[in-house]
VEXDREN-2710 file (C-alpha; in Angstrom, 1 decimal):
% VEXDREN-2710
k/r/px/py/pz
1/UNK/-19.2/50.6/57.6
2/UNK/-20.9/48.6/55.5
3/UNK/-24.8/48.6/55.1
4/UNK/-25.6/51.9/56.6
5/UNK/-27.9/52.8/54.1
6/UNK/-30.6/49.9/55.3
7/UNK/-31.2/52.1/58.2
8/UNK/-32.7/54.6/56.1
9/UNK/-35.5/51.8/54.3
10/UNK/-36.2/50.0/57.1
11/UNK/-37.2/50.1/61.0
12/UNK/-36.5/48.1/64.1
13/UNK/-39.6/46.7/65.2
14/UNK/-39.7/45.4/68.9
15/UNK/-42.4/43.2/70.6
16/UNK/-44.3/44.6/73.2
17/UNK/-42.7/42.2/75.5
18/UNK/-39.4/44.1/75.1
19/UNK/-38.5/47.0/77.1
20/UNK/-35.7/49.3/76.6
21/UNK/-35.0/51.2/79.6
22/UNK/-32.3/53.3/77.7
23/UNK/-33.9/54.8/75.0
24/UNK/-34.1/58.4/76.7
25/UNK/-31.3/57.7/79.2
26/UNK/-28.5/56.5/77.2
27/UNK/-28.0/53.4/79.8
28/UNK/-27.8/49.9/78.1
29/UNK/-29.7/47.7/80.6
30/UNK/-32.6/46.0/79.3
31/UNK/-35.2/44.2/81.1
32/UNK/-35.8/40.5/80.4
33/UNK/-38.3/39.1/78.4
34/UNK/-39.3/37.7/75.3
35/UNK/-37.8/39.9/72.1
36/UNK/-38.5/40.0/68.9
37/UNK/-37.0/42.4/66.1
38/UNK/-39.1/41.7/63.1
39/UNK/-37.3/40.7/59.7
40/UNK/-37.9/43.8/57.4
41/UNK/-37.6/43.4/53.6
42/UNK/-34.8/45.3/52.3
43/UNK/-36.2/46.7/49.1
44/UNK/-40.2/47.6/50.4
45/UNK/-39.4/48.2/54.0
46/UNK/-42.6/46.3/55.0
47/UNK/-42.4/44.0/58.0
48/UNK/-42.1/40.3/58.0
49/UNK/-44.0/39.2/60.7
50/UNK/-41.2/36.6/61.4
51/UNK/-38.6/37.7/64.0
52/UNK/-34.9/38.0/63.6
53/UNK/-33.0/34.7/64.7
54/UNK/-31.4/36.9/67.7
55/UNK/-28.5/35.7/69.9
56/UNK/-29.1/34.6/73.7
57/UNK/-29.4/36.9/76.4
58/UNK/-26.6/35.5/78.4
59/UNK/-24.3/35.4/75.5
60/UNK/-24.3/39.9/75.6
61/UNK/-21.7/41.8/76.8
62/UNK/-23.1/44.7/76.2
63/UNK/-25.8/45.2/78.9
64/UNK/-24.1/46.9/81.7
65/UNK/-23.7/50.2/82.2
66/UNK/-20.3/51.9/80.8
67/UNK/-18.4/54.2/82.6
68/UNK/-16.5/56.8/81.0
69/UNK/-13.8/58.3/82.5
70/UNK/-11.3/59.4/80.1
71/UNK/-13.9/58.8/77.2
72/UNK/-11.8/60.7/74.5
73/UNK/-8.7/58.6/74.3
74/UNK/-10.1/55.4/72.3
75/UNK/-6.7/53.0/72.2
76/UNK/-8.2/49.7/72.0
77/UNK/-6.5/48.1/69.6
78/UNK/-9.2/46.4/67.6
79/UNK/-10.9/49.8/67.6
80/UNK/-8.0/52.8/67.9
81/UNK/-10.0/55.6/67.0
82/UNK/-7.9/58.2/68.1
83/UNK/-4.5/56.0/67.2
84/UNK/-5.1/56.1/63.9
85/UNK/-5.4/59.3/62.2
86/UNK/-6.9/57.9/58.4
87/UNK/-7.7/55.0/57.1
88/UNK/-8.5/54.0/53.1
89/UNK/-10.7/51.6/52.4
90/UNK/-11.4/50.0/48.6
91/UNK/-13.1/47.3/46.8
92/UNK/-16.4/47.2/44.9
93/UNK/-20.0/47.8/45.9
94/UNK/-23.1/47.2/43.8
95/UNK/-20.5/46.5/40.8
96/UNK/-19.1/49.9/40.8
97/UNK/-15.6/51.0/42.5
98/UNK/-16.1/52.0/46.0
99/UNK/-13.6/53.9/48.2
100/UNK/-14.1/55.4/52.1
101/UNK/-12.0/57.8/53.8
102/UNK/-12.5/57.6/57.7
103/UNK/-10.7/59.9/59.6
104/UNK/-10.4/61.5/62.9
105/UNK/-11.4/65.2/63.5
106/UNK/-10.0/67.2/65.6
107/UNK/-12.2/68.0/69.3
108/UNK/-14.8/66.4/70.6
109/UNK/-18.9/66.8/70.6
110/UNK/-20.6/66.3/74.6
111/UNK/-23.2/63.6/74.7
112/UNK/-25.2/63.2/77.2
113/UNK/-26.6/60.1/78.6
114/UNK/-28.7/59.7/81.3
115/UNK/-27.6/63.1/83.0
116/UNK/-23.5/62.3/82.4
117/UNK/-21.7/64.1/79.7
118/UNK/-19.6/62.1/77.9
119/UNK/-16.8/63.6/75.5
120/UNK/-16.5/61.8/71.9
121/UNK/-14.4/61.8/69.3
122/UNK/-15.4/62.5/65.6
123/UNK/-14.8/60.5/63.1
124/UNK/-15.4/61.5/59.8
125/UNK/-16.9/58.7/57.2
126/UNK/-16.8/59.3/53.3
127/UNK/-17.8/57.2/51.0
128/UNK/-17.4/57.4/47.5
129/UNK/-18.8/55.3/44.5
130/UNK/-17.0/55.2/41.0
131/UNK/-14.9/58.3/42.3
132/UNK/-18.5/60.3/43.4
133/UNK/-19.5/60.9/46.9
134/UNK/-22.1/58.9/48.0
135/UNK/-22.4/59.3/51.8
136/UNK/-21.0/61.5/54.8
137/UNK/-21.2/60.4/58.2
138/UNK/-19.9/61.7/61.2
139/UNK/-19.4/58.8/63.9
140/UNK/-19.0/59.4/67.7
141/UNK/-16.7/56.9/69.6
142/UNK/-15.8/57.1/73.4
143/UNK/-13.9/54.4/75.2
144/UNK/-15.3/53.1/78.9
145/UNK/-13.0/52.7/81.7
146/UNK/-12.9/48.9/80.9
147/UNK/-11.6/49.7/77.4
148/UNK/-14.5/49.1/75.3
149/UNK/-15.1/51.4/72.8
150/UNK/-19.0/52.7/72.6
151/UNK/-20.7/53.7/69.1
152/UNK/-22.7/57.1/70.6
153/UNK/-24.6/58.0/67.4
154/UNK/-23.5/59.3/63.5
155/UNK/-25.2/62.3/61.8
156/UNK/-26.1/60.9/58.1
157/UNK/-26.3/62.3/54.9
158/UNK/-26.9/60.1/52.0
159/UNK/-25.9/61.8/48.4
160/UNK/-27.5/61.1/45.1
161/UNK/-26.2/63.1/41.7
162/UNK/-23.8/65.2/44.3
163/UNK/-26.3/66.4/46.9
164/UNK/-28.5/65.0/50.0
165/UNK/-31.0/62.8/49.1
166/UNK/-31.9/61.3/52.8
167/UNK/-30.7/61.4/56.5
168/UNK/-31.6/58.2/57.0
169/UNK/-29.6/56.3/59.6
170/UNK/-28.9/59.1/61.9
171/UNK/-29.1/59.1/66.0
172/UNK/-27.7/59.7/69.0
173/UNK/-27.4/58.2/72.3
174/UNK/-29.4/59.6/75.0
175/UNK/-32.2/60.2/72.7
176/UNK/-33.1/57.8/69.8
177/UNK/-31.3/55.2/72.1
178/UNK/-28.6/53.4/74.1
179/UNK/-25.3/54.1/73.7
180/UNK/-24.3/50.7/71.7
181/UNK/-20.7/48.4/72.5
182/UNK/-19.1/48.6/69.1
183/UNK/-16.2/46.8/70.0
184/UNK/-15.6/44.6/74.0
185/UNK/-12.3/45.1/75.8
186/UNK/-11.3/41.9/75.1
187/UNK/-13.4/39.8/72.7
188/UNK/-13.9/36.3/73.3
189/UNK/-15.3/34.0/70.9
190/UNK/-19.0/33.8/71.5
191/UNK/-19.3/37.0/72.8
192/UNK/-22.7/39.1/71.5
193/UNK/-23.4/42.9/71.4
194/UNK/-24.8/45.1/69.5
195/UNK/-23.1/48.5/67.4
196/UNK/-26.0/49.6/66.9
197/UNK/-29.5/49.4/69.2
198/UNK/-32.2/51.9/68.4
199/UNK/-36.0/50.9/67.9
200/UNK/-37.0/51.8/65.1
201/UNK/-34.0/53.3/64.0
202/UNK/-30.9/51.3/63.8
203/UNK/-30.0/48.0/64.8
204/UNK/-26.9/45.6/64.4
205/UNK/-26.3/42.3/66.7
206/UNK/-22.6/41.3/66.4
207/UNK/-21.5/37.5/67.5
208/UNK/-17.7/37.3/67.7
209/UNK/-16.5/34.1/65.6
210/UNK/-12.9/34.0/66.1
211/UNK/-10.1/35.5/67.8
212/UNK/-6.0/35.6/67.9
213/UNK/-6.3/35.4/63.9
214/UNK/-3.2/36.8/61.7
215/UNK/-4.5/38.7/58.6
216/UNK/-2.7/39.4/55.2
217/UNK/-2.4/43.3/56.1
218/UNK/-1.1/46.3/53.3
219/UNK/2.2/45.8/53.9
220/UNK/2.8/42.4/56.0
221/UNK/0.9/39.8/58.5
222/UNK/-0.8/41.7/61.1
223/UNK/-1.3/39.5/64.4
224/UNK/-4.4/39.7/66.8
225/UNK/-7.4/40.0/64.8
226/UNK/-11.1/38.7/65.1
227/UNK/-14.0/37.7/62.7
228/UNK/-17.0/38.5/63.9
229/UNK/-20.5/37.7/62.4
230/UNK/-23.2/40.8/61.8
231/UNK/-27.1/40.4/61.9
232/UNK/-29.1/42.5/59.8
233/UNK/-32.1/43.9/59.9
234/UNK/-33.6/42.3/56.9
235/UNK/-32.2/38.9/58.6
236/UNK/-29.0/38.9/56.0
237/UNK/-26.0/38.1/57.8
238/UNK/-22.0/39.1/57.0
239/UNK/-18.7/38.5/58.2
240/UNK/-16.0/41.5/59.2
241/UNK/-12.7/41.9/60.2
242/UNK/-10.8/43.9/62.8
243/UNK/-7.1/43.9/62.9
244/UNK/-5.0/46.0/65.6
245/UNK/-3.9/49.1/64.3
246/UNK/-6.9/49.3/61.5
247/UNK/-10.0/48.9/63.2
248/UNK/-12.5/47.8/61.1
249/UNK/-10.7/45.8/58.8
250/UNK/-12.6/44.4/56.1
251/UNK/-16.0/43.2/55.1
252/UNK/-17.6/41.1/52.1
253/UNK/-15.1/39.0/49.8
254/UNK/-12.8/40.1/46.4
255/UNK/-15.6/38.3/44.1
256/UNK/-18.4/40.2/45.4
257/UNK/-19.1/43.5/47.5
258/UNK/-15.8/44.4/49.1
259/UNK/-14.7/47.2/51.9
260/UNK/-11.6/46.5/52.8
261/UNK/-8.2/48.3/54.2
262/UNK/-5.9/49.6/51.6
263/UNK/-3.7/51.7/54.2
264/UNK/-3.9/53.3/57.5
265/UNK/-1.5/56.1/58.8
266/UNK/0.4/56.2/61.1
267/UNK/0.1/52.2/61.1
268/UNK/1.3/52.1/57.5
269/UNK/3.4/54.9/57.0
270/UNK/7.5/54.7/56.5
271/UNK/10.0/57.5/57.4
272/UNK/12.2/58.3/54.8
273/UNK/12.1/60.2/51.0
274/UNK/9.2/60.1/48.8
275/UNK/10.6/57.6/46.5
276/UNK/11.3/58.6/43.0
277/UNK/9.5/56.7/41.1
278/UNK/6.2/57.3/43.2
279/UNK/7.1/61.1/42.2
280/UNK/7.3/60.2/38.6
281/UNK/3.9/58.4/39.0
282/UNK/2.4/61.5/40.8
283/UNK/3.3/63.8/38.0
284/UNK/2.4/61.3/35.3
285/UNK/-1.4/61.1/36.6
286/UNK/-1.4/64.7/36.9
287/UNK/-1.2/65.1/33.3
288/UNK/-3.7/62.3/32.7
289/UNK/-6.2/63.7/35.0
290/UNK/-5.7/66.9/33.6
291/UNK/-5.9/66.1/29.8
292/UNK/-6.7/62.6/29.4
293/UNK/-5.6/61.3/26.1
294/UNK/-4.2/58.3/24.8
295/UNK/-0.8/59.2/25.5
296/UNK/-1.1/60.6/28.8
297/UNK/-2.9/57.7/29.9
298/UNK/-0.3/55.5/28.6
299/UNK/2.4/57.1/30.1
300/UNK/0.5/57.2/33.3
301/UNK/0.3/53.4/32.9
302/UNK/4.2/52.6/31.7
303/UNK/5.0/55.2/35.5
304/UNK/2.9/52.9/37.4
305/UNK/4.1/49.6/36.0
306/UNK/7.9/51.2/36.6
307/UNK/6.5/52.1/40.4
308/UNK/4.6/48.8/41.1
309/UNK/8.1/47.2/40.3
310/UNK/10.5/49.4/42.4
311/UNK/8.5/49.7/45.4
312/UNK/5.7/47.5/48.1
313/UNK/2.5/48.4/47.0
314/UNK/-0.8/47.4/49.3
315/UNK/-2.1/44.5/47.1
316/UNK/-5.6/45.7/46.9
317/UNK/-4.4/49.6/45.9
318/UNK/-2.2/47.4/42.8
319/UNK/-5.3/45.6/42.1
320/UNK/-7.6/49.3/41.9
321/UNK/-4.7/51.4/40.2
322/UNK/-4.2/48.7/37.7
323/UNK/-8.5/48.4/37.1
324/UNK/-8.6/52.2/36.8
325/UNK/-5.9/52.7/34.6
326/UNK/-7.0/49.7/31.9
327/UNK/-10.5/51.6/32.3
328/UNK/-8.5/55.1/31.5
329/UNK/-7.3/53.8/28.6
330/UNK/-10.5/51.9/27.1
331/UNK/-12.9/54.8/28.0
332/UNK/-10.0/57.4/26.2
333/UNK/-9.9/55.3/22.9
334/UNK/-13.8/54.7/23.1
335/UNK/-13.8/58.6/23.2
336/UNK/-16.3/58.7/25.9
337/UNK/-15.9/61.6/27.7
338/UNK/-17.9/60.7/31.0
339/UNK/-16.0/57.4/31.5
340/UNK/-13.0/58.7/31.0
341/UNK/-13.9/61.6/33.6
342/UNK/-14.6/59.4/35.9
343/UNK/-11.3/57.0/35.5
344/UNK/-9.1/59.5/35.3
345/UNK/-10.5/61.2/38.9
346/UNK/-10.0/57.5/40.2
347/UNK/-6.2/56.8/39.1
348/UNK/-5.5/60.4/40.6
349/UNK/-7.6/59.1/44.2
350/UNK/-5.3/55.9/44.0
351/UNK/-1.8/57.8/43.4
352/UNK/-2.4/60.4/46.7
353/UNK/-3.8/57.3/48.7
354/UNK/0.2/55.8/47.8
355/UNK/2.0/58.9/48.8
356/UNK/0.4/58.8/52.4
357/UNK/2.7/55.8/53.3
358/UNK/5.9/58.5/52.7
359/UNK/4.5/62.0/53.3
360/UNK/2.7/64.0/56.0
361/UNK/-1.3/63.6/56.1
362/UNK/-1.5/67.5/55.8
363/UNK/0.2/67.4/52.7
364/UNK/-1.5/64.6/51.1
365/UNK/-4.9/66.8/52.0
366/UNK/-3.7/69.6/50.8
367/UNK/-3.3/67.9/47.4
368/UNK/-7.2/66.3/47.8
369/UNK/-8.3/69.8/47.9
370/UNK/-6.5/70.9/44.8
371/UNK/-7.5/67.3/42.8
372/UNK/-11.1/68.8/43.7
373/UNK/-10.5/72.2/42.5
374/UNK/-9.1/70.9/39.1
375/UNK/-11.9/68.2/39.4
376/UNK/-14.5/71.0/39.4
377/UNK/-13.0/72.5/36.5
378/UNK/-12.9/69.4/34.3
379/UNK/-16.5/68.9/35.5
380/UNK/-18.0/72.4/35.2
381/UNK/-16.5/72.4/31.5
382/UNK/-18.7/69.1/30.5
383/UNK/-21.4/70.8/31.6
384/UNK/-22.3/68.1/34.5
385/UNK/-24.0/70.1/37.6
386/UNK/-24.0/67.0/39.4
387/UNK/-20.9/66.1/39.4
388/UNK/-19.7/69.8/40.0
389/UNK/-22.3/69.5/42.7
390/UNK/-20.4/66.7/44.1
391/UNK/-17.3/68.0/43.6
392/UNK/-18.0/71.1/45.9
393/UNK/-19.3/68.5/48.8
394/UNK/-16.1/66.9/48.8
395/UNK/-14.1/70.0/48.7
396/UNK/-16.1/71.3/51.5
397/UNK/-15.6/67.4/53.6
398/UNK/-11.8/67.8/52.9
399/UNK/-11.4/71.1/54.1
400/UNK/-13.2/70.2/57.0
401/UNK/-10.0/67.9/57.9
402/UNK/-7.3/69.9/55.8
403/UNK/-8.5/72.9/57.4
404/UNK/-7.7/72.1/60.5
405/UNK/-4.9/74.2/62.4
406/UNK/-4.6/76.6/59.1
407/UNK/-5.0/80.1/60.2
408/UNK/-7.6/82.3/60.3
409/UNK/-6.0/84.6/58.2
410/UNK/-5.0/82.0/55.7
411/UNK/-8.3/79.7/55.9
412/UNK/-10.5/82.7/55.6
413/UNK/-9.6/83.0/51.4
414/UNK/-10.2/79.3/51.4
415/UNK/-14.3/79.8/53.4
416/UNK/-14.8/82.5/51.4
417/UNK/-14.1/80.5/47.7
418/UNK/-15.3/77.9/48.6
419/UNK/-18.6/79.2/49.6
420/UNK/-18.8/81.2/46.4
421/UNK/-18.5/77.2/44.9
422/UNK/-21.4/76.2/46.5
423/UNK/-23.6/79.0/45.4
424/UNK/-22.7/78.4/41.7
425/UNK/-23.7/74.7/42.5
426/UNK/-27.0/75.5/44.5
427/UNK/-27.5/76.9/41.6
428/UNK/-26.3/74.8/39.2
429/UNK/-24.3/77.2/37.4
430/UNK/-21.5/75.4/35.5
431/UNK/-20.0/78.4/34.0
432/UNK/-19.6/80.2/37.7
433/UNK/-18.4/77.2/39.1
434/UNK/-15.8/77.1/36.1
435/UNK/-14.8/80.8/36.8
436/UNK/-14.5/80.2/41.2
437/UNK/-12.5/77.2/40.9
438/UNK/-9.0/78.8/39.4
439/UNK/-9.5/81.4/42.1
440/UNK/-9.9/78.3/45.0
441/UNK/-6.8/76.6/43.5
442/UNK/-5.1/80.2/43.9
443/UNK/-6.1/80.8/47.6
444/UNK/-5.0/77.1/48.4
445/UNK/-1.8/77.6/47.3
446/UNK/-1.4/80.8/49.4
447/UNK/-3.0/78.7/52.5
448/UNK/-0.4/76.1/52.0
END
């Protein structure tokens, strides 16, 4: 997950002595040789002229040709793609809050490589900065016959003040390259491959550090895990996690640019009654996201505190809903209006990120879509087309999962609002965007 925008200020440049074979074929087999993939400087883009310090050949694992059978169930369990239906990441990036929501579509999307079509699954990446959306990708995974799962391109779309700024990063196997192992059967410590291998694209050499590891998980010690070691492109390096039943686990450290898991469903989720405290939370951050004063955000604080001590809370969602809340408070007594925008749409992301562990996914979505409506609202009245701008991408990226199943007679109300949202925005037309939304939250709760 992490560092997908370097693919969209730098490029993978091979020697002349290297020859992919796979680049129109989607095949992995590479021919021998010398290789060099040139160090790029992050912040220009301009080449090096030194090469990247790249693992041995005979330490890959990924240079044989996959074959994929059943490619749409992914159950490897370092990689479960289509196991796991959600998964929330936190943590910090570039100083600011950072949150991701990767979760499985429904279908799949054909790919073909090298004259076989290969079914994939879809995999939905959103990540948001300080409570904004920052990027969109949609990943393809499909599991060989061996059980390794294969990386088979993403569609990117980078955001900046709530609309596309760049593409960079996107491919696909079978034309800008190889299909790429993002994750071996059954790692092994030493064992090389690379997530992603484009020229002049994308590119990512992984060397597995550990295995068998147990890992402080959201709500226990989850066995099995691995630490692996990625290679960058501008010759940077980081560690990463994978735990059974999350996937991608975590990546940086708590003092400096962190992604990690704060839940996963169905891994993390526990049969049984929403408790009722978490209810008196939910309706307490309702109030403060809706009017946030001093004495909404303080009651907001005084439910969590009571709900932090009645019930097990993922540490690093205590550690974000405790940040946000203290930043509630400060930015509503500074009277700055933005800020507290902004902390008040995080403390409402952090309460329906709890609820998953008790409720149905559906229903959590459901409530995303109206936090957006009501976010558009709160937006559209300060005037901020950018965020309202924003606000419709992610309504729109949530109803693309919510929406799933509804009806056509029910989700029809739903397309049809929400594209009259997006023309306002287009536009940026604060005041129509202020009138759609009520009529979005209306049709919502008639598609519910």
């Amino acid at each position: 997950m992490s560092n997908r925008n370097l693919a969209a200020a730098v490029g993978v440049v091979l020697g002349a002595a290297l020859v992919t074979s796979a680049c129109d074929s989607g095949s992995t087999v590479e021919k021998a040789g010398p290789e060099c993939v040139q160090i790029v400087e992050e912040s220009t883009g301009k080449k090096t002229g030194d090469c990247l310090p790249l693992a041995p050949r005979k330490d890959r694992v990924d240079l044989g040709k996959p074959a994929f059978s059943h490619p749409a169930s992914i159950t490897n369990p370092l990689h479960p793609s289509t196991e796991v239906k959600q998964v929330i990441y936190g943590g910090q990036v570039d100083g600011k809050p950072f949150r991701t929501e990767f979760t499985l579509l429904p279908g799949t999307k054909t790919i073909v490589l090298k004259g076989e079509r290969v079914k994939a699954r879809t995999v939905q990446y959103m990540a948001l900065s300080d409570g904004r959306i920052e990027e969109l990708a949609l990943d393809w995974f499909a599991q060989a016959d061996d059980g390794s799962v294969w990386y088979l391109g993403e569609d990117v779309f980078n955001y900046k003040n709530g609309v596309v700024a760049d593409t960079g990063g996107t491919w696909l196997a079978g034309k800008t390259g190889p299909a790429a192992m993002i994750m071996p059967a059954r790692p092994e410590t030493g064992d090389v491959y690379r997530p992603e291998n484009a020229p002049e694209t994308v590119f990512e050499e992984v060397t597995v550090k550990a295995t068998g590891q147990t890992v402080d998980g959201p709500y226990g010690p989850v066995k099995g895990a691995i630490t692996v070691n990625e290679l960058h492109m501008d010759g940077s390096r980081e560690d990463k996690v994978f735990a059974p039943g999350y996937g991608e686990f975590s990546t940086g450290n708590a003092h400096g640019d962190l992604e990690a898991v704060s839940l996963a469903v169905p891994t993390d989720a526990k049969p049984g009654p929403v408790p009722g405290d978490l209810t008196a939370l939910s309706g307490a951050v309702r109030a403060a996201h809706d009017g946030p004063t001093d004495a909404t955000a303080r009651k907001a604080r005084a439910a969590w505190d009571a709900y932090e001590a009645s019930d097990r809370v993922p540490r690093l969602l205590a550690r974000q809903m405790g940040r946000d809340l203290d930043a509630l408070i400060r930015a509503v007594g500074a009277h700055d209006a933005a800020a507290t925008r902004g902390a008040a749409l995080r403390v409402a992301q952090n309460a329906l990120d709890l609820r998953l562990r008790y409720e149905p996914l559906s229903s959590v979505e459901a409530d995303r879509m109206d936090l957006w409506a009501r976010q558009v609202t709160i937006d559209a009245a300060a005037g901020d087309d950018g965020a309202v701008a924003g606000d419709v991408t992610s309504l729109e990226l949530t109803w693309e999962r919510a929406g799933a199943g509804t009806p056509a007679d029910k989700a029809a109300p739903v397309d049809d609002a929400l594209r009259e949202l997006r023309e306002a925005a287009d536009h940026k037309d604060t005041a129509a965007a202020a009138k759609s939304a009520p009529r979005l939250l209306a049709v919502l709760g008639d598609a519910s």
